[in-house]
Residue, then its C-alpha position, 0 to 999 in steps of 0.5 A: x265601585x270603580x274597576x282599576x287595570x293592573x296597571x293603572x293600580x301599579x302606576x298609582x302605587x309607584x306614584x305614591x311611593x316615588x313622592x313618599x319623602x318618608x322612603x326616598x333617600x334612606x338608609x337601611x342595613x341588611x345582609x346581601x344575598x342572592x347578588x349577581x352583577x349583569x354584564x351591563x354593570x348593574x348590580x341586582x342582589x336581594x337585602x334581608x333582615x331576620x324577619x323580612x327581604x326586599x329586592x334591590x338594583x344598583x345601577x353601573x352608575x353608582x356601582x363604579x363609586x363602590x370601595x368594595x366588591x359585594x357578595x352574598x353574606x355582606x352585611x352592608x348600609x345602603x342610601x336607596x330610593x324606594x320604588x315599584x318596578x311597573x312591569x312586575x309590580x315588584x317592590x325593590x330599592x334603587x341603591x344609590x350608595x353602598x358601605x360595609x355595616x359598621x358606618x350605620x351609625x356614623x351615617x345616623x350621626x352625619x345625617x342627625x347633624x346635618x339636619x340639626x345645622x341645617x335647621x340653625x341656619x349654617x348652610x344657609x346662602x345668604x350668610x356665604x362669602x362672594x369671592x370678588x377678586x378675580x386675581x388673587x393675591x394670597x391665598x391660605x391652603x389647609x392640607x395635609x402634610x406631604x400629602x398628594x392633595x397638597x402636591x396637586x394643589x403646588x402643581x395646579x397652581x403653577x400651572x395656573x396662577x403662578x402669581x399668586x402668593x400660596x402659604x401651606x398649613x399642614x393640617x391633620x385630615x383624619x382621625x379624632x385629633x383632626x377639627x381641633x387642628x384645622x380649627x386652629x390653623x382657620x383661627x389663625x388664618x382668618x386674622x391674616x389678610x388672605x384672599x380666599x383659604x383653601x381646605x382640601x384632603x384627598x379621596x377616602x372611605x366615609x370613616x376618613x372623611x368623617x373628620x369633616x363632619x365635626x360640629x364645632x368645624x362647621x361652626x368655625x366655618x361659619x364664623x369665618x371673614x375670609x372667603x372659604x372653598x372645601x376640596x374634600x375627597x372626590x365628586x361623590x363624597x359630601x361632608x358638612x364643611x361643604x356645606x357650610x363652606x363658601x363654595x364647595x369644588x368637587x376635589x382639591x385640584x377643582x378647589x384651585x380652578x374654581x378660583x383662579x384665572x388661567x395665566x394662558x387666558x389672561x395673557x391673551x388677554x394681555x396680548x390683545x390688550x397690548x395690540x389693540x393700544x400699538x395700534x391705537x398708538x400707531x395710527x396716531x403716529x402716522x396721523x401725525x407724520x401725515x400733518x406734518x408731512x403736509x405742513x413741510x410741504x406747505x413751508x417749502x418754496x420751489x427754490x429749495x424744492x429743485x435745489x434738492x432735486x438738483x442735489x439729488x441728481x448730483x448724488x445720483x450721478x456720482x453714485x452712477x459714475x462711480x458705479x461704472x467705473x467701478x464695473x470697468x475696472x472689475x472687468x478689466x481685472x476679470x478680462x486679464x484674469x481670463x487671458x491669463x488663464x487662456x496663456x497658461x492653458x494655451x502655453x501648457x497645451x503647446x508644451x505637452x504637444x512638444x513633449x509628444x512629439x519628441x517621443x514619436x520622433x524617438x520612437x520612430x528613429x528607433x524602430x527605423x530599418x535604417x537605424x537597425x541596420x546600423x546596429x548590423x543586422x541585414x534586410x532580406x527582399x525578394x521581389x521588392x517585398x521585406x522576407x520575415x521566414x525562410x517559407x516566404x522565399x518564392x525561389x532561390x535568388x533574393x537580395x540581401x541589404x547591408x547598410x553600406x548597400x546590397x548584394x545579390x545572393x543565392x540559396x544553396x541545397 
């Protein structure tokens, strides 16, 4: 008998169970317990039933697509891998989606039908539209009324494609009533003449979108003449008009860019277009100058070639000789301004002198001794020196000065 390592038999098991199509991608309903969310995000929790329990991990991955926060008591419907953890041989699930019990059943359905159209022959590629127009024309999109869906298709296409033609058929996107009313808006679309239809709803929980999931929607689908491309909810939900559809975008903005050039692009490819022809045009333009050029040269005689030299020169001449007079004449007008200014300054200068002059002249008669001796006032000296204070006589004769003359006086005690 052959000895096998612990490992080596674990390894064998994981391989078995890792390419078992039987438990790979299955859904299971249980009830959460021992739940606890590691801080790198992943998920680990164990899954029972009455009679048995299985460990479980959802990694940060698929946990951030949750609709709901997870606790010991749930009793919830899982999409899960089955595997062997090799470092403890534990057998556990690998969870790729997680929802609240109560969508088992509508799981059950979605997947029954699924495999029943697959089976027909309505998923199949060979029976999808190409999309061979890049620019489009017009374009029919089926999206709820006033929904956001339907404002960021408005917006997504005038921020890309505003040339195109975009009719809007409000549609129902949830609830019962929902496939018989796009079924109806298709019916009448197709028969229009659109380049592509659009079919779009916003994010929802898997009962929202189970609409999309409608046997006869899918039918019509497939019936359809006109190019069609799903924008239904966000990157991770799948409904059965995707996969019917001929091209399947991850949301309804990505359904707009999937088939629509980018103005910006094209009109860049329009300037270099309309470039690359100017400069076609001008090199044939200035090949042609060149011919031509050289033929007229070719033509003319000499006689003509110095007559327009002689003209030219004639031109030149006038056009220097009127130039120059020109410039003497504006220096001379420059030259007489200048002397003007100067005998302006010069005269103003002479007249303010004249007024100072007067003043000092004025001044000086009027604090003149002569001038206050008129008025009768008396000059007192001794010793040929102007007495002020009576301290500053040195003895007692001194010399007293009218106008008319002096006198000789004495100071008596």
């Amino acid at each position: 008998m052959q000895e096998l390592t612990v490992s080596s038999l674990v390894r064998y098991l994981k391989n078995k169970l890792d390419f078992d199509t039987n438990i790979q991608r299955v859904n299971i309903i249980g009830e959460i317990s021992n739940f606890h969310r590691h801080y790198s995000g992943h998920l680990y929790f164990t899954l029972k039933d009455e009679n048995a329990q299985i460990s479980c991990v959802m990694f940060k991955s698929a946990a951030t697509t949750l609709k709901f926060e997870p606790k010991n008591g749930d009793k919830v419907v899982v999409l899960a891998n089955t595997s062997i953890f090799e470092n403890s041989g534990q057998l556990q699930l690998y969870i790729l989606k997680m929802s609240l019990d109560g969508l088992g059943t509508l799981y059950e359905q979605y997947e029954a039908l699924k495999n029943k159209l697959n089976e027909e022959g309505y998923f199949s590629d060979e029976h999808k539209i190409e999309l061979n127009k890049t620019y489009l024309d017009k374009v029919a999109v089926l999206v709820g009324d006033n929904s956001a869906a339907m404002s960021d298709i408005k917006t997504t296409f005038l921020r890309r494609w505003p040339l195109c033609q975009v009719d809007y058929y409000p549609v129902l996107v949830q609830g019962n009533d929902a496939p018989i009313s796009i079924i109806e808006s298709l019916i009448k679309v197709d028969k229009l003449d659109y380049d592509a239809i659009i079919l779009a709803r916003g994010g929802g929980s898997f009962e929202d979108l189970f609409c999309f999931n409608n046997e006869a929607l899918v039918k019509c689908i497939y019936d359809l003449n006109t190019f069609i491309i799903t924008g239904v909810g966000h990157e991770q939900d799948f409904t059965l008009v995707d996969f019917v559809a001929d091209q399947r975008a991850a949301t309804p903005t990505a359904s707009v860019e999937l088939i629509t050039p980018n103005i910006i692009d094209v009109k860049e490819v329009i300037f270099d277009f309309e470039d690359t022809l100017k400069s076609i045009v001008e090199n044939k333009i200035n090949d042609s100058l060149l011919n031509y050029d050289y033929l007229f040269t070719k033509l003319l005689n000499y006689k003509n070639h110095f007559d327009i030299l002689k003209n030219n020169i004639d031109v030149m001449l006038n056009k220097a000789y009127t130039k120059i007079k020109q410039d003497i004449n504006l220096n001379q007008i420059y030259l007489n301004n200048i002397k003007d200014k100067i005998y302006t300054i010069e005269k103003h200068k002479l007249e303010s002198n004249n007024l100072l002059l007067k003043r000092y002249i004025t001044l000086l008669e009027a604090y003149s001794s002569e001038n206050v001796l008129k008025r009768g006032y008396t000059l007192v000296k001794q010793n040929n020196k102007v007495i002020k204070t009576k301290k500053e006589l040195e003895n007692k004769e001194f010399e007293v000065r009218f106008i008319d003359g002096s006198i000789k006086a004495i100071e008596r005690s």
